[in-house]
Structure formats: structure tokens, C-alpha cells
ZAMARGU-4260 file (C-alpha; in steps of 0.2 Angstrom, whole numbers, plus 5000, padded with zeros to 4 digits):
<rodrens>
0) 5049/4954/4975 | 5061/4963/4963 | 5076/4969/4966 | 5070/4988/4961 | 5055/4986/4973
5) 5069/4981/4986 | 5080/4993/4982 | 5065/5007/4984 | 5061/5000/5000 | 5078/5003/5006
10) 5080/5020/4998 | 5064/5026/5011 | 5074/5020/5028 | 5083/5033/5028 | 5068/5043/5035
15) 5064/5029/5047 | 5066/5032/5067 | 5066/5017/5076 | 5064/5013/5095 | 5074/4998/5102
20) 5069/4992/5120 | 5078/4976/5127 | 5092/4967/5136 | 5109/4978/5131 | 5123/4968/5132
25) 5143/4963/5123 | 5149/4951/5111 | 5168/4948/5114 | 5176/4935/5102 | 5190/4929/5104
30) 5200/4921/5087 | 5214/4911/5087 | 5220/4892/5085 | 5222/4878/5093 | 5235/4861/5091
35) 5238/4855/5107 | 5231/4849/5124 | 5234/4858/5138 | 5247/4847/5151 | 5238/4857/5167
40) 5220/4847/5162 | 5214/4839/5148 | 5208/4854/5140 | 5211/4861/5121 | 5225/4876/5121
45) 5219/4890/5110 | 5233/4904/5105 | 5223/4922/5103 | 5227/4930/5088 | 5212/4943/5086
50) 5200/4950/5101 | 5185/4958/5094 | 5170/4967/5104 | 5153/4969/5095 | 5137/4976/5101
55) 5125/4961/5105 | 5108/4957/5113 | 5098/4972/5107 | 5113/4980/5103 | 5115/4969/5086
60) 5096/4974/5082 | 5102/4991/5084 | 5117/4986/5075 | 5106/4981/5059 | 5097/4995/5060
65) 5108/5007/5057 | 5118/4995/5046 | 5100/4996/5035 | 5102/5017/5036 | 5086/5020/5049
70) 5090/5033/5064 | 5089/5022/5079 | 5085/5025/5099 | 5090/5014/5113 | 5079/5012/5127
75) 5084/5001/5142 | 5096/4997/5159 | 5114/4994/5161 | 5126/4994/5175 | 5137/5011/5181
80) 5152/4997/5175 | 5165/4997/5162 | 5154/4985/5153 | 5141/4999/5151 | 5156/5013/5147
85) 5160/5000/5133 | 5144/5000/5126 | 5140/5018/5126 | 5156/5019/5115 | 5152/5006/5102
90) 5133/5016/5103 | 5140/5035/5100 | 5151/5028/5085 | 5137/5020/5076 | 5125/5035/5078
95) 5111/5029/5090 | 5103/5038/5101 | 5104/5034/5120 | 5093/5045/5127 | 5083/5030/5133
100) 5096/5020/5142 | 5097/5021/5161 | 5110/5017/5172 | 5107/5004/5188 | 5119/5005/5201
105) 5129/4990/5206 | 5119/4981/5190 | 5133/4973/5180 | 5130/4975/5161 | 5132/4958/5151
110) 5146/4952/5141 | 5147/4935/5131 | 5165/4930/5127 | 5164/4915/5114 | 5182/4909/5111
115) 5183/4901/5094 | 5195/4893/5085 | 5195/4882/5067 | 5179/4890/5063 | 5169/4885/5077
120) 5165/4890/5094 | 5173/4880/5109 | 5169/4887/5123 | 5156/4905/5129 | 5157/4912/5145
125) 5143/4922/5153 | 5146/4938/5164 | 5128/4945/5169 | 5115/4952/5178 | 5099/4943/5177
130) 5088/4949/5192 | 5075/4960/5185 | 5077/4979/5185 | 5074/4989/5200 | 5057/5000/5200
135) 5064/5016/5199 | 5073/5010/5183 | 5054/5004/5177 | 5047/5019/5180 | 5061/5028/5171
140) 5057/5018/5158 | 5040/5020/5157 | 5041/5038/5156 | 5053/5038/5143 | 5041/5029/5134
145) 5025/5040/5138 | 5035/5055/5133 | 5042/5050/5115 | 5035/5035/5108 | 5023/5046/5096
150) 5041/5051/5088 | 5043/5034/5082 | 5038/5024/5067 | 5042/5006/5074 | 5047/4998/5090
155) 5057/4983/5090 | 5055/4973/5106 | 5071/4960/5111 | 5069/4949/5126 | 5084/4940/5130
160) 5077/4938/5146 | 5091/4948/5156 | 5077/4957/5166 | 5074/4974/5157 | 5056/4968/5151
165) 5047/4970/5165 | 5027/4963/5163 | 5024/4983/5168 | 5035/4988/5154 | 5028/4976/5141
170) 5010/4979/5142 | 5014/4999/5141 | 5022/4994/5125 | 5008/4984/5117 | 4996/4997/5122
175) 5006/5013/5117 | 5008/5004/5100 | 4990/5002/5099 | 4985/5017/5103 | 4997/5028/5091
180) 4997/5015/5078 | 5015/5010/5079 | 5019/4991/5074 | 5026/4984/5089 | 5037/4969/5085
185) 5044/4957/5097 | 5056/4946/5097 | 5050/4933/5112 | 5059/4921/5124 | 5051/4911/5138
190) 5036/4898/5138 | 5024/4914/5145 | 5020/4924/5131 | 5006/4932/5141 | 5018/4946/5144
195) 5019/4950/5125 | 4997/4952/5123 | 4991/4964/5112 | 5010/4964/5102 | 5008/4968/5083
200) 5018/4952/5079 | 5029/4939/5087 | 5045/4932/5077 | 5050/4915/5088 | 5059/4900/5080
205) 5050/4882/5080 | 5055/4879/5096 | 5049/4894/5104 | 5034/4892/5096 | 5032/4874/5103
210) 5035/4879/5121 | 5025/4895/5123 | 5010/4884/5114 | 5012/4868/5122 | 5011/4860/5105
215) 5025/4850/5098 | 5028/4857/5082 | 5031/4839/5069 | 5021/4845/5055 | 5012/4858/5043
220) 4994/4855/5054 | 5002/4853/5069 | 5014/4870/5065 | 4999/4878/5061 | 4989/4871/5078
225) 5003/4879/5087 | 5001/4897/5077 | 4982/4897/5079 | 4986/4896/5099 | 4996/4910/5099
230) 4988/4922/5088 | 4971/4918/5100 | 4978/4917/5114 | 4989/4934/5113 | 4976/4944/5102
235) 4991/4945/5090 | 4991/4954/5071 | 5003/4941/5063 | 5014/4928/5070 | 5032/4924/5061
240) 5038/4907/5065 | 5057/4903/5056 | 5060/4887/5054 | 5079/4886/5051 | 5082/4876/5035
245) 5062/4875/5032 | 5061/4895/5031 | 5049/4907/5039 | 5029/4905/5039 | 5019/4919/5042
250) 5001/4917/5049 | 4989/4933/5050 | 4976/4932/5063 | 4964/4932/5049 | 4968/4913/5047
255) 4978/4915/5033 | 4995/4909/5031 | 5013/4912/5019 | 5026/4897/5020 | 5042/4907/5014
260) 5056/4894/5007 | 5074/4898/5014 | 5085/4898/5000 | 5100/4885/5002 | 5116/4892/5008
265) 5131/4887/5019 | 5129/4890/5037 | 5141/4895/5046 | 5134/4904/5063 | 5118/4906/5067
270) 5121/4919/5081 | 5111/4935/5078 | 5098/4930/5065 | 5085/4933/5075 | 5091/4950/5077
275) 5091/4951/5055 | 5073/4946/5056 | 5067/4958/5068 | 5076/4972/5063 | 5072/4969/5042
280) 5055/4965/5047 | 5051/4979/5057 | 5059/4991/5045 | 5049/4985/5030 | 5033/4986/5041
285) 5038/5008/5046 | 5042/5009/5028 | 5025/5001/5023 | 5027/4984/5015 | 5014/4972/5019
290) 5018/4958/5032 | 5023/4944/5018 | 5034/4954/5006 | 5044/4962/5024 | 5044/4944/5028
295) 5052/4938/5012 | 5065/4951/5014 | 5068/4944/5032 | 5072/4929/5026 | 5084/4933/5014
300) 5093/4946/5026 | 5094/4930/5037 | 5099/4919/5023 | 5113/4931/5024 | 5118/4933/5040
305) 5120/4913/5044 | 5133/4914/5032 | 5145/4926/5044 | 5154/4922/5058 | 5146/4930/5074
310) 5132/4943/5076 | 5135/4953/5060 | 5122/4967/5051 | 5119/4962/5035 | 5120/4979/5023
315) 5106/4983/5009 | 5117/4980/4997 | 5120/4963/5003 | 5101/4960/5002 | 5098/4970/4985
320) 5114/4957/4977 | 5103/4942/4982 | 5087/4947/4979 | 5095/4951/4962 | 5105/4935/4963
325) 5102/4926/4945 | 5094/4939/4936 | 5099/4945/4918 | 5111/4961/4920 | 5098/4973/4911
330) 5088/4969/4929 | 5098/4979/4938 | 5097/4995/4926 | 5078/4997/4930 | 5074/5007/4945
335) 5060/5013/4954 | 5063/5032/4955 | 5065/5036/4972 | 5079/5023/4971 | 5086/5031/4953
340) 5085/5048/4961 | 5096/5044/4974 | 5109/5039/4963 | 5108/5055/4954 | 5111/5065/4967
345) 5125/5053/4971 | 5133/5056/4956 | 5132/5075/4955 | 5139/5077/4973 | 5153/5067/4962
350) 5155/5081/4948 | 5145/5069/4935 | 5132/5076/4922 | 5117/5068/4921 | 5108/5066/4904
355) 5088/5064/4903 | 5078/5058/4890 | 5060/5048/4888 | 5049/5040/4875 | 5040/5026/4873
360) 5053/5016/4862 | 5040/5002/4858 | 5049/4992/4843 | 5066/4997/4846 | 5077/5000/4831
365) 5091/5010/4825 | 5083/5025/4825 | 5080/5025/4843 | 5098/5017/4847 | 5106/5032/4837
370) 5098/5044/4846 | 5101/5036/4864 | 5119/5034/4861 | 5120/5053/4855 | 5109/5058/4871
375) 5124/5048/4881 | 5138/5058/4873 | 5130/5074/4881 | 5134/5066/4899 | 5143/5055/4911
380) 5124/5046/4915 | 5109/5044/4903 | 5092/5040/4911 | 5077/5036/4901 | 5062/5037/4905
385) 5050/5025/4900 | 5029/5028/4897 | 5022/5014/4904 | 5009/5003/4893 | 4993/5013/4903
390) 5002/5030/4896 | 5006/5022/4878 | 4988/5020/4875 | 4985/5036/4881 | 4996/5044/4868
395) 4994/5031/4854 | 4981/5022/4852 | 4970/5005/4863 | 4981/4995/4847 | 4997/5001/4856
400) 5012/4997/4861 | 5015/4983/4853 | 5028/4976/4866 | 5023/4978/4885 | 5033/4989/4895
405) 5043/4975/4904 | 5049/4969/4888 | 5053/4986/4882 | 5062/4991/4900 | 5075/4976/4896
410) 5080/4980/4877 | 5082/4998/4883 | 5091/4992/4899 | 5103/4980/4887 | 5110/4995/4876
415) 5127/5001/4883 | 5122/5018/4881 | 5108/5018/4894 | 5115/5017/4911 | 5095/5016/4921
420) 5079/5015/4916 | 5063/5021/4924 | 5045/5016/4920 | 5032/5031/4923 | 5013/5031/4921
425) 5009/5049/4917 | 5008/5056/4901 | 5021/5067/4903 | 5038/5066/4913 | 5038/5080/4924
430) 5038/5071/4940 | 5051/5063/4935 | 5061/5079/4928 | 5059/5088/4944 | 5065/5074/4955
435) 5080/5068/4944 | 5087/5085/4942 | 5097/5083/4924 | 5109/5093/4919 | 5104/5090/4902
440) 5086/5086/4893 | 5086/5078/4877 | 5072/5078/4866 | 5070/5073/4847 | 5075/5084/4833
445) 5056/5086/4830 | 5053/5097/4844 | 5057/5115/4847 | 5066/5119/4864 | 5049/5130/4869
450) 5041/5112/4864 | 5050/5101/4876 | 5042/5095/4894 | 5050/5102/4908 | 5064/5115/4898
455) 5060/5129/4908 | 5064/5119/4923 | 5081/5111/4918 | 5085/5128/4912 | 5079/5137/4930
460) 5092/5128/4937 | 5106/5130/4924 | 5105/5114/4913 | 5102/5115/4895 | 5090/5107/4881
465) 5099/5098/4867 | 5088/5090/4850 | 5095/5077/4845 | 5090/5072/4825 | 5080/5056/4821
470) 5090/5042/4809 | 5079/5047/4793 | 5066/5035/4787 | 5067/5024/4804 | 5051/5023/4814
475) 5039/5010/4824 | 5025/5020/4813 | 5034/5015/4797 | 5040/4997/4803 | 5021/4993/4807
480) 5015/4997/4789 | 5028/4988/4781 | 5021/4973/4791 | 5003/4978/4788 | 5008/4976/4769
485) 5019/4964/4769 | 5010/4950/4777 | 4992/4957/4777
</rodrens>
């Protein structure tokens, strides 16, 4: 994928509303050093320096989530304890919803404190409730579920075992997801997977996969053996098996299959990747990716994540950064227009005037760059807006353009003047007029202001048409003869 096709996927999050249901629970760290032995037992003496308390279990999916800018609702059990106080805290201050959480009585709500010292955990210590939830919990639960999962565009399933997923609670899951066409992705533990039949996919590590399959995983056949089990045996859509240092492979119930390279990074922790998976994944499938390019984005949010210390989100512009990792610097000036639109409006909430303009620009010369760094001087933003080679034909001719639009995207891109760049396919740009909202719209000296695309919208709003006078003599029209005669 491109970075603009990643960035426009995360531009549509934001109108995303995701159901979490799972096992709720706290990640207390603990920071400090240590550089003696203990003379009480023969044990390492670690002086504190930093406490931290971060939502974990579900609660880092829910973490991601909102990190990635979807609206996010919690649905599970905890305790009437301090624990649960704690984590209704860190939930309000993120944003998510808790409509869906229900309190047990006398239920204790998990807390992991992982004391770590040098850079690596010593010791974790485990404070939890593992019985499953009572039944009128369940059939809290299941209402909740009855009454609003037609609101959501995704649910995200994680199963940490802690008794929240009941087999009751699963199977509604599968089947309300079925029946209103909502991805349901699930993020299993345990050798029975029985409990997660009809899912829309499954996203275990290799040795998940080995044990709910009864196949050890040594090999690409017997990796794939192992994924055909599953998919069979569960009635699954897709199956997403990561495979740490070996990457993610995806297999589609189809028999088709997508073996997805991780890229090579220093790790550091991997607690809470898992999470990073689910929650990218399940977000590119509510915002409409297909399975393997959500799953490519997995795997670089998860690349990510294992580079941090503890269950940390990983942000979009993280993600956006290494996707773009590599690339040319003109790459990051051309953008999708949902994603270009956004930052418009980002800049005119700042008091910035945004300058329009679009051509076809096919052969580049001084012409064109003198009347680009004039439209600049009208602004504090210039966006072009670039015909694409469909809508070049169209205007000019099957013999044109002479330079394919990708080409022509990055010369434009590399001038200082243009600060984005956006490809469109119609013949005109009022789409994209309407939806970047300029201030000002520049035309050529050619035209007349009753002439140019889009004036009387500009104007409705109180921006302005300026014309702007072509370098005399300079033009691809002109630059093609002289070839034509030259060399013919």
C-alpha cells in the first residue's frame, strides 16, 4: 500500500464505532533499578523510580482504538473493587463508552504488576478472578448485545480467558455478526476454538494455531495443514496466523493464502501486540479495506508496537511514518482527498489561507513553475489539483499526456511552492473545490473570472478568483512541435 492510501484509511476512522467485548483488566509497571542482592533471600533488590498504570487485556484494544481516532464501547464484567473504580477512570479519560460493562459483586477485577528493571521484566504478579461470570452477568451481557450491536460497524472479540466469554456469549456474537453483517474478529486463547464457530476471522500466533489444530506448525505445508483445520472446522471467513519474526499469513476460506514479511526491527516487548493486530485489523475491515491490505497494516502497526516498552497504542502517524519509511520526500505531498481535506480544514481552524489551483501540467516547464509560485504567493497553502491520465485524454487527445500522472504527481510534488498534490479523474475539479474549501482559486490569465470552474462557489463563501498570466511563449503544445520538427 501507499502511504496516501494509508493515510485515507485513517482519515475514515474517525466515523468508525467499535464494540470491544472481553476480559477487562490493569497493567501496573513498576520502573526502577537494581544493583544488589537482597541479604533477606537471595533475590535481586529493585529501587522503584516510576509506577505506571495502563489499561490492559481488552482494555489495550480499546486503547488502540481510540489511539487510531474510532469512537469505542466496552462491553464486559468487573468487580465492585478499587480495581474496577481504577479502570473506569482510565476509560472516561480516554473517551469510551461504558455503557456495556457490568459490575459482579465480590468479583475481583485483574491487575498485572510486571516490575522491571534494566529494560526487562523480572518478575509479574497476578491478582485475578478467573471463574466464569455469573449468569445474571451473561444475561446482562446478552441483552446489551441484542439491544445495540446494529449501532456498530465492527466488534473485536479478546479472550484472555478471565471468564467473561461465556460459550452462550460467543455464539450470540458470531451469530449477531452474521446476521447484521458486522465483521466479528476474535482474538482467541485455548486449545477449543469450537467456542469461536461462525467468527469472521481468527488472529492466533503459531502456537495458538498449533494447539487449537492439533498440528505442529514446522513448515509452510504443515502451516498451511493447520489453517485449513481451522477455517473447516470453524466455518471461518479468513484466518490471520502471526508468526513473530516470520510475519503474518493470511488464509481466506476460499483456499487462498497472503504470507505478509515482517519487516526487521528491534524488539523490545512483545506485550500487547496482539491487541495492535486486532485493533488495526478490525478497523481497516469497518472502514472497508480488504482482508490483505488491513493485514499488511497489522503488521506494520505491530512491527511498531514491539519496539515499546509495555502494552502501548501505536498512533496513525506512527504507522503513516513507516509505511512511508524510504520514500522520496515528494511521496508525502500527494494525498488522497479525504486525507488533503482534512488538513485544510486543519489549517483554516489555524487562521491559514488556502490557495487552489489544477491543470494537467504534463511536461513541466517554466511556464507552469512561474505560475505555481505566483499562485503560492496568494496563500499560506497551495493545492494543485492534478487531471488524471483518463481525464487528460479526455480533454486532449488518445496521443496525450505525454508523462503518466504518477510521474507528473512527483515533479509537481518536488517544487517548493506546492505544499499537496491531488490526483482527480473528472474533467472538471468541482468535487474537489467543494470539498477543499479554498480561499483563493487560481486560474490562468486565459480565462475570464465568469470562465473559471467553481468561481461562484469560492465566491459564495467569501473567497476570491485571482488569474494569474502565463510566462509568454512557454507551453507543452509548443515544446511538442519543436520536438516534432526537430527530430522528425
Amino acid at each position: 500500500m501507499e502511504r496516501r492510501e494509508v493515510e485515507s484509511f485513517f482519515a475514515k476512522a474517525t466515523g468508525v464505532r467499535a464494540l470491544v467485548i472481553g476480559d477487562l483488566m490493569l497493567d501496573e509497571y513498576l520502573w526502577g533499578r537494581t544493583e544488589r542482592i537482597s541479604p533477606e533471600a537471595p533475590v535481586q533488590v529493585v529501587e522503584v523510580s516510576r509506577e505506571d498504570l495502563r489499561l490492559g487485556g481488552a482494555g489495550n484494544v480499546v486503547n488502540n482504538l481510540v489511539a487510531l481516532g474510532c469512537s469505542v464501547t466496552v462491553c464486559s464484567v468487573i468487580g465492585d473493587d478499587d480495581n474496577g473504580a481504577l479502570l473506569r477512570r482510565a476509560f472516561e479519560k480516554i473517551g469510551a463508552d461504558l455503557s456495556g460493562v457490568v459490575e459482579e459483586p465480590g468479583r475481583r477485577t485483574s491487575k498485572k504488576t510486571r516490575v522491571i528493571a534494566a529494560n526487562q521484566q523480572i518478575v509479574r504478579i497476578d491478582r485475578e478472578t478467573t471463574a466464569p461470570i455469573s449468569s445474571s452477568c451473561e444475561s446482562a451481557l446478552l441483552q446489551y448485545l441484542s439491544e445495540n450491536a446494529e449501532h456498530f460497524n465492527v466488534i473485536l472479540v479478546s479472550d484472555y480467558l478471565k471468564g467473561v466469554l461465556t460459550p452462550a456469549l460467543l455464539a450470540a456474537l458470531c451469530q449477531t455478526g452474521r446476521e447484521l453483517s458486522i465483521p466479528v474478529v476474535v482474538d482467541p486463547k485455548g486449545k477449543d476454538y469450537g467456542k469461536y464457530r461462525g467468527a469472521t476471522i481468527l488472529t492466533p500466533n503459531r502456537k495458538e494455531a498449533e494447539a487449537a489444530s492439533g498440528t505442529a506448525i514446522t513448515d509452510l505445508p504443515s502451516l498451511e495443514a493447520a489453517a485449513d483445520t481451522l477455517l473447516s472446522e470453524l466455518e471461518l471467513d479468513a484466518l490471520l496466523i502471526t508468526r513473530s519474526e516470520q510475519g503474518m499469513s493470511l488464509f481466506f476460506n476460499d483456499g487462498a493464502a497472503t504470507h505478509i514479511p515482517t519487516v526487521a526491527r528491534e524488539v523490545f516487548d512483545v506485550t500487547g501486540a496482539g491487541d495492535t493486530v486486532l485493533s488495526v485489523l478490525s478497523l481497516g475491515l469497518a472502514c472497508g479495506l480488504p482482508l490483505a491490505k488491513a493485514a499488511w497494516v497489522a503488521n506494520v502497526a505491530a512491527g511498531i508496537a514491539v519496539g515499546k516498552l509495555g502494552t502501548s497504542t501505536v498512533s496513525p502517524d506512527e504507522i503513516v511514518a513507516e509505511v512511508g519509511h524510504g520514500q522520496k520526500d515528494s511521496d508525502s505531498k500527494i494525498k488522497n482527498l479525504d486525507v488533503v481535506a482534512r488538513i485544510a480544514a486543519q489549517e483554516r481552524t489555524r487562521g491559514k489561507r488556502i490557495v487552489f489551483t489544477n491543470g494537467c501540467f504534463d511536461l513541466l516547464h517554466v511556464g507552469h513553475v512561474k505560475y505555481l509560485q505566483k499562485a503560492r504567493e496568494f496563500g499560506d497553502m497551495l493545492i494543485v489539483g492534478l487531471n488524471s491520465d483518463d481525464s487528460v485524454r479526455r480533454l486532449k487527445g488518445e496521443s496525450r499526456p505525454l508523462i503518466d500522472q504518477a510521474e507528473r504527481a512527483h515533479i509537481l510534488a518536488a517544487l517548493d511552492c506546492v505544499d499537496f498534490v491531488v490526483i482527480f479523474d473528472e474533467d472538471t475539479p468541482i468535487r474537489l473545490i467543494e470539498t477543499i474549501r479554498p480561499m483563493v482559486l487560481v486560474k490562468g490569465g486565459d480565462y475570464t473570472r465568469e470562465g473559471v470552474v467553481g468561481h461562484e462557489i469560492v465566491e459564495g463563501y467569501g473567497g476570491r478568483i485571482e488569474l494569474v498570466q502565463f510566462v509568454a511563449g512557454r507551453s507543452t503544445t509548443r515544446i511538442i512541435e519543436k520536438i516534432m520538427k526537430n527530430y522528425s
